[in-house]
HTML snippet that shows the backbone in 3Dmol.js (N, CA, C, O; Angstrom):
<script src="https://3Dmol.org/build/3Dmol-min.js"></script>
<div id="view" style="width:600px;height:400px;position:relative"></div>
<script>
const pdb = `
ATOM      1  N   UNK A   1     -17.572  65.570 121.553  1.00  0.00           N
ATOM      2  CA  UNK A   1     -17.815  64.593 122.593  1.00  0.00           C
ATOM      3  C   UNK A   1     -18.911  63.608 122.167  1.00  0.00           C
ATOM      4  O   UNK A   1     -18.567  62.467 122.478  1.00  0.00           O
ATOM      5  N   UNK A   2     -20.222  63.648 121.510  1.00  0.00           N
ATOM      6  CA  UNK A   2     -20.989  63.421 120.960  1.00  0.00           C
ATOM      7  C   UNK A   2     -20.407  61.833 119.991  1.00  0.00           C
ATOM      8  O   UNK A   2     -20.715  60.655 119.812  1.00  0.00           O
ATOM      9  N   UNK A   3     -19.393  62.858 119.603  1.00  0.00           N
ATOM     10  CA  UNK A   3     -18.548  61.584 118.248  1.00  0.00           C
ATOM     11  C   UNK A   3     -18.105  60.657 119.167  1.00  0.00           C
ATOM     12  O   UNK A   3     -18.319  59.448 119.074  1.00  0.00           O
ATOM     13  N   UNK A   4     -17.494  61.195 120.049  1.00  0.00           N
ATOM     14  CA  UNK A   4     -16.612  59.998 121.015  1.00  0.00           C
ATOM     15  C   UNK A   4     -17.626  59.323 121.374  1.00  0.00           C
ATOM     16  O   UNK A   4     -17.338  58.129 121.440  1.00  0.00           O
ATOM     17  N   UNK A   5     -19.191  59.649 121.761  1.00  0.00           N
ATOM     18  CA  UNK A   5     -20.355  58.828 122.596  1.00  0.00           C
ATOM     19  C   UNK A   5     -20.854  57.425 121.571  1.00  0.00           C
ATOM     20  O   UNK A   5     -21.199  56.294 121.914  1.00  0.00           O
ATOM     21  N   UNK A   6     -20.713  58.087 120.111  1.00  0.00           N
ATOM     22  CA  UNK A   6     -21.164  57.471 119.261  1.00  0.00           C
ATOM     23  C   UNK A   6     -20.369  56.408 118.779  1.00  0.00           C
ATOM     24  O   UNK A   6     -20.858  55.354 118.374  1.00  0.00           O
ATOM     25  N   UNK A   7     -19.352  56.612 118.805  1.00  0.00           N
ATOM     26  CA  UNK A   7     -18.130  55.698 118.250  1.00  0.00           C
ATOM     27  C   UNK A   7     -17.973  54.870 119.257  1.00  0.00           C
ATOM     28  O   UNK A   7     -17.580  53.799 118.793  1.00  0.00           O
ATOM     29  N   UNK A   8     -18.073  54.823 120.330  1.00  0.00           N
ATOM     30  CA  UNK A   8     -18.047  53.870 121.342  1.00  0.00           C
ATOM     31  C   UNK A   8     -19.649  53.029 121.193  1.00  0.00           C
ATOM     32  O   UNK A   8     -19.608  51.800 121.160  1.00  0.00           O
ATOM     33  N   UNK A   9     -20.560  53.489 121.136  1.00  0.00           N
ATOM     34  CA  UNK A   9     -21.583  52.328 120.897  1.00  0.00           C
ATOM     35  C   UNK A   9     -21.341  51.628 119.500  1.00  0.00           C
ATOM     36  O   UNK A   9     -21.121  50.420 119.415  1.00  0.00           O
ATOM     37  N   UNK A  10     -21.400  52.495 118.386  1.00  0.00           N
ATOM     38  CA  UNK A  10     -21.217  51.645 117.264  1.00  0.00           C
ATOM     39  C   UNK A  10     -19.839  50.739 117.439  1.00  0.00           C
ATOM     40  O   UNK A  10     -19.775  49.753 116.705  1.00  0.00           O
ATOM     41  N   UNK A  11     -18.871  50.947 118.226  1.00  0.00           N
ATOM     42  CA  UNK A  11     -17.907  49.714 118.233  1.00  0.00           C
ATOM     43  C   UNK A  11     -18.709  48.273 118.894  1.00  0.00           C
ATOM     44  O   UNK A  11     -18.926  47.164 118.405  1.00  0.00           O
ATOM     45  N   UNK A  12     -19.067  48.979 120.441  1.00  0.00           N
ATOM     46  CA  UNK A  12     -20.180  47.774 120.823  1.00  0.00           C
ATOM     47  C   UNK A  12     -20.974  47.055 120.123  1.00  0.00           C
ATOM     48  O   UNK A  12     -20.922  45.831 120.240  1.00  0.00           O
ATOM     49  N   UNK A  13     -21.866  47.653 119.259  1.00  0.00           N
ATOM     50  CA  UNK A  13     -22.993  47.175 118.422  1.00  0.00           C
ATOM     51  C   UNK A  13     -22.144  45.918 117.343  1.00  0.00           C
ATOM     52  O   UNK A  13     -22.529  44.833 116.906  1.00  0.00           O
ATOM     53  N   UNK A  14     -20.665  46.790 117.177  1.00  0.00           N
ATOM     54  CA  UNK A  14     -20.187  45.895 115.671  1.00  0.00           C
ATOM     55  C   UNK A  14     -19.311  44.796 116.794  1.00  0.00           C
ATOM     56  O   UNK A  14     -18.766  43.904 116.143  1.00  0.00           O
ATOM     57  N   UNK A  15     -19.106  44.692 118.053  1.00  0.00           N
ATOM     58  CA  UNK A  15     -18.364  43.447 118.621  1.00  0.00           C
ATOM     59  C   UNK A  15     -19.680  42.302 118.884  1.00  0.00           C
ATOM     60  O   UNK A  15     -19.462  41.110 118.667  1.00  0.00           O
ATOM     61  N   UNK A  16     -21.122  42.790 119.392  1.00  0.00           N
ATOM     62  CA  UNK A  16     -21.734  41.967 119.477  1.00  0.00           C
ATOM     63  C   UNK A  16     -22.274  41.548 118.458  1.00  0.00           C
ATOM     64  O   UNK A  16     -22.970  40.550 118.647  1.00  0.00           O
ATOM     65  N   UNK A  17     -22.194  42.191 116.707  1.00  0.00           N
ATOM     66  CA  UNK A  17     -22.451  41.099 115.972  1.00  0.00           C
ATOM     67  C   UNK A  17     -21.639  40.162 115.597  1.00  0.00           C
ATOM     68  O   UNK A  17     -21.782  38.948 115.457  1.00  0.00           O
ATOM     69  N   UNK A  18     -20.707  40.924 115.440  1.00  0.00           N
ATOM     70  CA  UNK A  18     -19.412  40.045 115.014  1.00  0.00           C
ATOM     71  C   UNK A  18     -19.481  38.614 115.837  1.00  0.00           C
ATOM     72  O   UNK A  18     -19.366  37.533 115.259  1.00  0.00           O
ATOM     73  N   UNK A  19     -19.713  38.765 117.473  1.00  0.00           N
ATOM     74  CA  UNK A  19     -19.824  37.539 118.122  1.00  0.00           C
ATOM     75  C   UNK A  19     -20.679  36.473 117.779  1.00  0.00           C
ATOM     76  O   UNK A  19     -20.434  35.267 117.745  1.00  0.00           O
ATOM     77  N   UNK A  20     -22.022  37.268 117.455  1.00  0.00           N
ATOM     78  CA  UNK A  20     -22.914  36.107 117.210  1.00  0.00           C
ATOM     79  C   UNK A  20     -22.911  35.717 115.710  1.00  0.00           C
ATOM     80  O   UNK A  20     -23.583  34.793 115.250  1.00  0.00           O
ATOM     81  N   UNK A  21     -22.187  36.418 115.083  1.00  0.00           N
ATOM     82  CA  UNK A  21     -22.146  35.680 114.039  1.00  0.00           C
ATOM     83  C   UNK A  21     -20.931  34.773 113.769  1.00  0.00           C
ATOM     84  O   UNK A  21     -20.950  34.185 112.688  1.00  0.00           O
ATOM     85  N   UNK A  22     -19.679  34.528 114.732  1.00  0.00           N
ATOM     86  CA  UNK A  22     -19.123  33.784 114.731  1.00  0.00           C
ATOM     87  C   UNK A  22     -19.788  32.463 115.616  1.00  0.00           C
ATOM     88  O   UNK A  22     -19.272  31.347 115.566  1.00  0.00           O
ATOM     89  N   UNK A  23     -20.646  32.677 116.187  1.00  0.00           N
ATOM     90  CA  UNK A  23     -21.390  31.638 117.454  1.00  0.00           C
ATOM     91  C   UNK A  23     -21.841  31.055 116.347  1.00  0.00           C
ATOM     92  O   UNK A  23     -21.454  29.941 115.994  1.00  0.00           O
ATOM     93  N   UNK A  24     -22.978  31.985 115.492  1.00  0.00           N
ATOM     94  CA  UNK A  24     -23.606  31.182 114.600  1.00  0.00           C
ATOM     95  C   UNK A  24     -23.112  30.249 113.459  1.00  0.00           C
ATOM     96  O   UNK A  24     -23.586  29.164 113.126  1.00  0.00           O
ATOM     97  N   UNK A  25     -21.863  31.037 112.844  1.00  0.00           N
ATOM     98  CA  UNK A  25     -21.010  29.971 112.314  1.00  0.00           C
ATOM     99  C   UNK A  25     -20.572  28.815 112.655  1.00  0.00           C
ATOM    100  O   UNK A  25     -20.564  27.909 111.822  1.00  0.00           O
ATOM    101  N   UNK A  26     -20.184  28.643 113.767  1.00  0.00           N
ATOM    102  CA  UNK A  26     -20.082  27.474 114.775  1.00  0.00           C
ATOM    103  C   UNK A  26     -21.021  26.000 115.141  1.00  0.00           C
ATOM    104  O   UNK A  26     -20.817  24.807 115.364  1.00  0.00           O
ATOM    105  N   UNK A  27     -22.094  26.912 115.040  1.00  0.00           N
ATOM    106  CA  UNK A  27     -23.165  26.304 115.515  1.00  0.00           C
ATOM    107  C   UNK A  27     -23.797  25.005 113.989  1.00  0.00           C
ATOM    108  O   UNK A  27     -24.061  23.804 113.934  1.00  0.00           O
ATOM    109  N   UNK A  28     -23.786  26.185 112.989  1.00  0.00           N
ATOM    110  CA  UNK A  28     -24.256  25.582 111.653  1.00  0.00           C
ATOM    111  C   UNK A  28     -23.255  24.416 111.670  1.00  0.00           C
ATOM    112  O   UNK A  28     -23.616  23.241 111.733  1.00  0.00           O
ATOM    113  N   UNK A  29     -21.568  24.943 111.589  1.00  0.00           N
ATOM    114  CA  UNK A  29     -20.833  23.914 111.402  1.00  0.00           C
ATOM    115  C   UNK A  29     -21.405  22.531 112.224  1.00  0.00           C
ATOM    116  O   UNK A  29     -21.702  21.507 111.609  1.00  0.00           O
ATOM    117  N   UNK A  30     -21.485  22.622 113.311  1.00  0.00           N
ATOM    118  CA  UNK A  30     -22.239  21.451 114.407  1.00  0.00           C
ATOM    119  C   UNK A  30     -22.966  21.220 113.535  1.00  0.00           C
ATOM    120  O   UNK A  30     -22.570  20.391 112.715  1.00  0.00           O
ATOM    121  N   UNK A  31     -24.058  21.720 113.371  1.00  0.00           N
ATOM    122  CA  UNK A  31     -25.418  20.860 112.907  1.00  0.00           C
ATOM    123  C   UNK A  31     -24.996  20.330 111.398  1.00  0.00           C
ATOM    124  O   UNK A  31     -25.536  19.333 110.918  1.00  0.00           O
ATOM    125  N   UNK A  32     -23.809  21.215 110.572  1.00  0.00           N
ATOM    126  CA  UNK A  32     -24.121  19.895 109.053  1.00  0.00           C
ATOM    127  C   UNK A  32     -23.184  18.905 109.805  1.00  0.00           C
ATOM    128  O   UNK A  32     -23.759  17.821 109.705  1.00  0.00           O
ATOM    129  N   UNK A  33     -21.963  18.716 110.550  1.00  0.00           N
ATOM    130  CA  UNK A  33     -21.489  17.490 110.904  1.00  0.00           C
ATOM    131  C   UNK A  33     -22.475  16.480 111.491  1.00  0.00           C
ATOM    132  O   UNK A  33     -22.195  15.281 111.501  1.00  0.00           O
ATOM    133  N   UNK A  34     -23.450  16.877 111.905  1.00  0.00           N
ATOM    134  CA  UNK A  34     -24.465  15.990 112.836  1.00  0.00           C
ATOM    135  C   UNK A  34     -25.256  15.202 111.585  1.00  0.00           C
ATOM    136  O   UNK A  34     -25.456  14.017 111.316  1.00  0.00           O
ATOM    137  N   UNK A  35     -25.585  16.426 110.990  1.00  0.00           N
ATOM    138  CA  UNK A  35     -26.118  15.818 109.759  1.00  0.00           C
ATOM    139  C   UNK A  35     -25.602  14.500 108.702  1.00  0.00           C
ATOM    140  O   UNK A  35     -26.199  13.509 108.282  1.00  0.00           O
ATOM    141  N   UNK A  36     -24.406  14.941 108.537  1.00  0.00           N
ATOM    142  CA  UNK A  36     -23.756  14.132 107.725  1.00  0.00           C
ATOM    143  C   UNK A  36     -23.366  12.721 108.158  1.00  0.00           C
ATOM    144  O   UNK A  36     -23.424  11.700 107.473  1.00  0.00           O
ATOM    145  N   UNK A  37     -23.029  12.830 109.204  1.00  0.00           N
ATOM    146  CA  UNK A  37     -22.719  11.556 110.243  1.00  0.00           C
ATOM    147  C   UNK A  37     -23.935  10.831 110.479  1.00  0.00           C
ATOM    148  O   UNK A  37     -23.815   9.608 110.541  1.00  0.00           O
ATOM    149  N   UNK A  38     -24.825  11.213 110.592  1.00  0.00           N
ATOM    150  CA  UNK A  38     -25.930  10.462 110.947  1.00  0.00           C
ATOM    151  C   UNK A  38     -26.506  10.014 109.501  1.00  0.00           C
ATOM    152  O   UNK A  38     -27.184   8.987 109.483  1.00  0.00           O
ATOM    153  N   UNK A  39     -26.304  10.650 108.392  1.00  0.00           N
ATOM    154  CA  UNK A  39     -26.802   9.987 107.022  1.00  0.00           C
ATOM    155  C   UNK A  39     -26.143   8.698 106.625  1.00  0.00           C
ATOM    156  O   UNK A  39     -26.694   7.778 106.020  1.00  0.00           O
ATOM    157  N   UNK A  40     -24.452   8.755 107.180  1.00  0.00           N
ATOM    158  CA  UNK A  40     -23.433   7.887 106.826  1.00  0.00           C
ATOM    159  C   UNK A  40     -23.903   6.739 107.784  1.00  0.00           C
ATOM    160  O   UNK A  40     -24.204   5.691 107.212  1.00  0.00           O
ATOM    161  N   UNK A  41     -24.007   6.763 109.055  1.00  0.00           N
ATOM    162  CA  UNK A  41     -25.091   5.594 110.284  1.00  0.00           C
ATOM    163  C   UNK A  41     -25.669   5.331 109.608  1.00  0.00           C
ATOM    164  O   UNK A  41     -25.099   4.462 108.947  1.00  0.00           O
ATOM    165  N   UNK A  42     -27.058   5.623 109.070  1.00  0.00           N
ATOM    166  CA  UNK A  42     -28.402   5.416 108.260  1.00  0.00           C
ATOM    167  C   UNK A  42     -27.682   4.289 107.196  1.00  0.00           C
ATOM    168  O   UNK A  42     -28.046   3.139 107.445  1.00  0.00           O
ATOM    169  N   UNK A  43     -26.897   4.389 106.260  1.00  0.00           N
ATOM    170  CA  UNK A  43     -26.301   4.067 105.057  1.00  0.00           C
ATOM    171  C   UNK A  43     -25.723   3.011 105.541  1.00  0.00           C
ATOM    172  O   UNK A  43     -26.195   1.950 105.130  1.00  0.00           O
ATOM    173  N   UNK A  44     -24.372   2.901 106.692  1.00  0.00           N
ATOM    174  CA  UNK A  44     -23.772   1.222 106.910  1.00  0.00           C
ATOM    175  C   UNK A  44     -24.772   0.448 107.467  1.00  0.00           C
ATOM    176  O   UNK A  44     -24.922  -0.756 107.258  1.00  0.00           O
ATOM    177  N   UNK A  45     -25.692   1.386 108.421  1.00  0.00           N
ATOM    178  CA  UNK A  45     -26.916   0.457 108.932  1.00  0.00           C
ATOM    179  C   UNK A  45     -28.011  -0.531 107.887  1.00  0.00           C
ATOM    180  O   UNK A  45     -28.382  -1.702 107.975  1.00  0.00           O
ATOM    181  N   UNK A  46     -28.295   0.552 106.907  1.00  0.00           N
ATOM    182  CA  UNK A  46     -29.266  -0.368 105.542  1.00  0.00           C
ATOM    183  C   UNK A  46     -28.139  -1.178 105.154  1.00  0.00           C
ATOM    184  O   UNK A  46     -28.508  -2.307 105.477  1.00  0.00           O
ATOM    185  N   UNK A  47     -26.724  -1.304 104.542  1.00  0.00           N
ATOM    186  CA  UNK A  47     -25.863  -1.697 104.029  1.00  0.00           C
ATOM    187  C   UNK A  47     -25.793  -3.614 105.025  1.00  0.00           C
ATOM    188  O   UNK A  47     -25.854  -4.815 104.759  1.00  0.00           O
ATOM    189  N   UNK A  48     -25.661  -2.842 105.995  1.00  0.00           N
ATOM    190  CA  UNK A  48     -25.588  -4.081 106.926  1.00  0.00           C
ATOM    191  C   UNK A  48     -26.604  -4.737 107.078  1.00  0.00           C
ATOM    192  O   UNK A  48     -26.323  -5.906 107.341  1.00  0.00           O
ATOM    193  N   UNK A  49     -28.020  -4.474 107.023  1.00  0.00           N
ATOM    194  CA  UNK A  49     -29.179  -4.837 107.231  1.00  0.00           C
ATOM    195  C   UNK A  49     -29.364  -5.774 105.856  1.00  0.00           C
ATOM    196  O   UNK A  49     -29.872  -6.875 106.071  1.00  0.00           O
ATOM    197  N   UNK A  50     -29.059  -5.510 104.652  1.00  0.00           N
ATOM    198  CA  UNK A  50     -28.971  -6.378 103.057  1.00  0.00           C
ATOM    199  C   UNK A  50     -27.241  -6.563 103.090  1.00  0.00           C
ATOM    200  O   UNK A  50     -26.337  -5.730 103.019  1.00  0.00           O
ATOM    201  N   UNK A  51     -27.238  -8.253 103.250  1.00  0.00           N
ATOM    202  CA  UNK A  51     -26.073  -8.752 103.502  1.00  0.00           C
ATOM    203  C   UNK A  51     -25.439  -8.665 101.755  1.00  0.00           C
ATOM    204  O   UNK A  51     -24.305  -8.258 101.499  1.00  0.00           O
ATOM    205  N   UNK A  52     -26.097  -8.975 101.053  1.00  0.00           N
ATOM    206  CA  UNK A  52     -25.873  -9.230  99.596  1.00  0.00           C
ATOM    207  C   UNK A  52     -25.368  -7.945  99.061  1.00  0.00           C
ATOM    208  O   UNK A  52     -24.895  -7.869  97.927  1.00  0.00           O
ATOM    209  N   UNK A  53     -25.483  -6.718 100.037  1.00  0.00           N
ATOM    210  CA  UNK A  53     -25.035  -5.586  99.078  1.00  0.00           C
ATOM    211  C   UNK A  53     -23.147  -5.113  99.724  1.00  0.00           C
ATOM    212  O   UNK A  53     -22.395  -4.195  99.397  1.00  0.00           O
ATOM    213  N   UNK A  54     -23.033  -5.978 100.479  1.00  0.00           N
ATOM    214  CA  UNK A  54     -21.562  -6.072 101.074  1.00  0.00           C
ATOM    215  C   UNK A  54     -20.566  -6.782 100.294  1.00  0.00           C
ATOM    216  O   UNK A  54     -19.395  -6.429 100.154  1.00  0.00           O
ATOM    217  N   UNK A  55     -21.042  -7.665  99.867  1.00  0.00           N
ATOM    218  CA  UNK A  55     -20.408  -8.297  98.543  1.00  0.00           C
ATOM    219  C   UNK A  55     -19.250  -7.796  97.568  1.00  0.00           C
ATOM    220  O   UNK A  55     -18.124  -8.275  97.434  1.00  0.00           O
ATOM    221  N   UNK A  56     -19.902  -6.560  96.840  1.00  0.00           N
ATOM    222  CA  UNK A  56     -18.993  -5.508  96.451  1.00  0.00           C
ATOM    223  C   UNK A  56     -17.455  -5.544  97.392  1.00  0.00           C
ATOM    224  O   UNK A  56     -16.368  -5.311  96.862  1.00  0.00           O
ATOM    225  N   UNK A  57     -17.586  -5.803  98.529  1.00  0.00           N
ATOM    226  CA  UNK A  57     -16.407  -5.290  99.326  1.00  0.00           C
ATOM    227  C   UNK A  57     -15.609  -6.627  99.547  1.00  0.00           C
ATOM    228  O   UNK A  57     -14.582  -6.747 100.216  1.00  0.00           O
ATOM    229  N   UNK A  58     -16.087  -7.329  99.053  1.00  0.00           N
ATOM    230  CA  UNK A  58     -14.935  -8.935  98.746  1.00  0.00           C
ATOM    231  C   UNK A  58     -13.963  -8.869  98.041  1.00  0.00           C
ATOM    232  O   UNK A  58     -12.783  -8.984  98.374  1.00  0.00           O
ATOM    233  N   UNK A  59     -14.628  -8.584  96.503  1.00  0.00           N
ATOM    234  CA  UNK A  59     -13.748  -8.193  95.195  1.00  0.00           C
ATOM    235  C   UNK A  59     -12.333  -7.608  95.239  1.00  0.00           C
ATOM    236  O   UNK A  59     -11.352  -7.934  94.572  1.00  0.00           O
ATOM    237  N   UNK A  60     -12.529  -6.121  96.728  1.00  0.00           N
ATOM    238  CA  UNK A  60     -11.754  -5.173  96.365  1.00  0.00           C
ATOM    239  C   UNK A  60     -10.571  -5.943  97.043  1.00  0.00           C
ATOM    240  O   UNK A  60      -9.434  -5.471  97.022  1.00  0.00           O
TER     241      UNK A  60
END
`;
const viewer = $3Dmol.createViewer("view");
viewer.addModel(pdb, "pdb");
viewer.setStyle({}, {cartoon: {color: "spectrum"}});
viewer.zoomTo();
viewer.render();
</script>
């Protein structure tokens, strides 16, 4: 009975990590998209800010 007591928490213990470590996966994903997007803003913003470096994009 003991085994049965035990095997039922260690299932608990292994669903609530499992959860937060899918939360946390989630979460990271969010923050590098935030990241990345906002470097690419930063970049057309300077780009746009020096008209002369748009140029390049005539040629093509």
């Amino acid at each position: 009975m003991l085994e049965k007591e035990n095997s039922k928490i260690i299932q608990e213990i292994t669903n609530l990590v499992n959860e937060v470590k899918s939360n946390l996966s989630s979460e990271i994903n969010k923050s590098i998209i935030y990241v990345y997007w906002n470097i690419g803003k930063i970049i057309v913003s300077n780009e746009n800010e020096f008209n002369n470096r748009l140029e390049y994009g005539k040629e093509v």
